[in-house]
N, C-alpha and C positions, 0 to 999 in steps of 0.2 A: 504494500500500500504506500503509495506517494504523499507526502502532505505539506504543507509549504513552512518554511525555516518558523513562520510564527506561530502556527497553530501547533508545531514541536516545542517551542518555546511555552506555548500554556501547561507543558506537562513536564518540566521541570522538579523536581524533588518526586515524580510518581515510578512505576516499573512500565516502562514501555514493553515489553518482551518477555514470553516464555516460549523457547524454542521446543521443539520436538525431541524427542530422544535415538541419538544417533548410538551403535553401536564400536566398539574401542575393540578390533578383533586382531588375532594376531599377524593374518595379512595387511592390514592398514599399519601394526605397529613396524613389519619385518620392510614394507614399500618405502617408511620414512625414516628406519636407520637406512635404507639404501640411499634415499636422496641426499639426505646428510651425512652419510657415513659413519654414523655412531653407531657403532652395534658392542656394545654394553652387552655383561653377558643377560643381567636383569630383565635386559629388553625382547631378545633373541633366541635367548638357548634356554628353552622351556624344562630341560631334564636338570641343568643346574640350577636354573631360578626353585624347584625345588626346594631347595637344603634353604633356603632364606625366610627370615620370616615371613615374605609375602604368600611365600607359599606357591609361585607361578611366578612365569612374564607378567610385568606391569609394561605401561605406556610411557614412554618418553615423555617429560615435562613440557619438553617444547611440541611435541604431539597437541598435548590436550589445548597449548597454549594456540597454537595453528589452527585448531577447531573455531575458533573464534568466529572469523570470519562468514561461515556457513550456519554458524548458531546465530546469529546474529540477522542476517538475511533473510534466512527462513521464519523470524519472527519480532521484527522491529520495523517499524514505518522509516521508509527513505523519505529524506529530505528532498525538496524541489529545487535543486539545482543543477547549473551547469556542472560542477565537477565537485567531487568530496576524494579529501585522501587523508592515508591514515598517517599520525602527525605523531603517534606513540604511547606509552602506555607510564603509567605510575604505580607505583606500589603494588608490584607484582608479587605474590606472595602464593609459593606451590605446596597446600595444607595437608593434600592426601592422595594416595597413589591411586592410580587407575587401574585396575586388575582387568588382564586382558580378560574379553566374554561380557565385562559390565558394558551399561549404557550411560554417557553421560548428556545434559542440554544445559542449555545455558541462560539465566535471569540476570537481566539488564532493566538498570533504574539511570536515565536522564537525570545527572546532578547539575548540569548546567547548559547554554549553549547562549549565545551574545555572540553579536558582532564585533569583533575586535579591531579592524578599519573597515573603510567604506569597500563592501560587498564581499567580506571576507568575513565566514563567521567561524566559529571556535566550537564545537560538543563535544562534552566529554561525559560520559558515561563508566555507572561501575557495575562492574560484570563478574557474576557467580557463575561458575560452571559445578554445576551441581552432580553426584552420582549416584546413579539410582540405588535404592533401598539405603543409601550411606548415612550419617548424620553429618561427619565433615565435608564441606568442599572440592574439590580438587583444587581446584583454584580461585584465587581475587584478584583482580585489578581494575585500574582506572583509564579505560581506554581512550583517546582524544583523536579527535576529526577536524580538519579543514574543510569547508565548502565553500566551494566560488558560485555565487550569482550570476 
């Protein structure tokens, strides 16, 4: 859903977004230690991730962090502009592991968005990625966007 920089601006301090729940499997986790080349054995080698307290492969940090994106689209209103880019994140904070087979989505609350010069505006958004049946997190942070009018 599109809506324009002000009528996003009225919902300010509320949750814009609860995404759908994607699944964290260990083709998705074994595709992006390929792309990044991390292959931990945590991540990878399911007979060793045994003996660890997780008990299995978990999902790379920066995995769940990369989910963002698509949690995010799948269930936040876009802005009416010519162009939005991503401008970075704040207090990133990685609270609980992802165990390959969970599902995790993602809950975004609008903490602010203002014009910061003429036709340039600033949103920044804080973002839970939540996993399923869990009580902690996977993660928190404070995501910011640029949009050009």
């Amino acid at each position: 859903m599109r809506v324009s920089l002000e009528a996003l601006q009225a919902k300010v301090g509320e949750e814009i977004g609860i995404s759908q729940w994607y699944a964290i499997t260990q083709d998705r986790i074994d595709r992006f230690a390929d792309a990044t080349e991390d292959f931990q054995f945590l991540h990878v080698d399911p007979e060793r991730a045994k003996a660890t307290p997780f008990g299995g492969t978990i999902a790379h940090g920066f995995l769940t962090l990369s989910m963002l994106p698509v949690l995010r689209v799948s269930s936040c209103p876009e802005p009416e502009v010519a162009m939005s880019v991503n401008y970075g994140l704040n207090r990133l904070r990685f609270l609980a592991p992802v165990k390959t087979g969970q599902r995790i989505r993602g809950v975004f609350r609008l903490t602010s968005l203002a014009e910061k010069k003429p036709g340039i505006w600033q949103q920044e958004m804080e973002c839970t990625v939540e996993i399923e049946g869990e009580d902690r997190p996977a993660l928190v942070t404070d995501w910011i966007f640029q949009h050009t009018r």
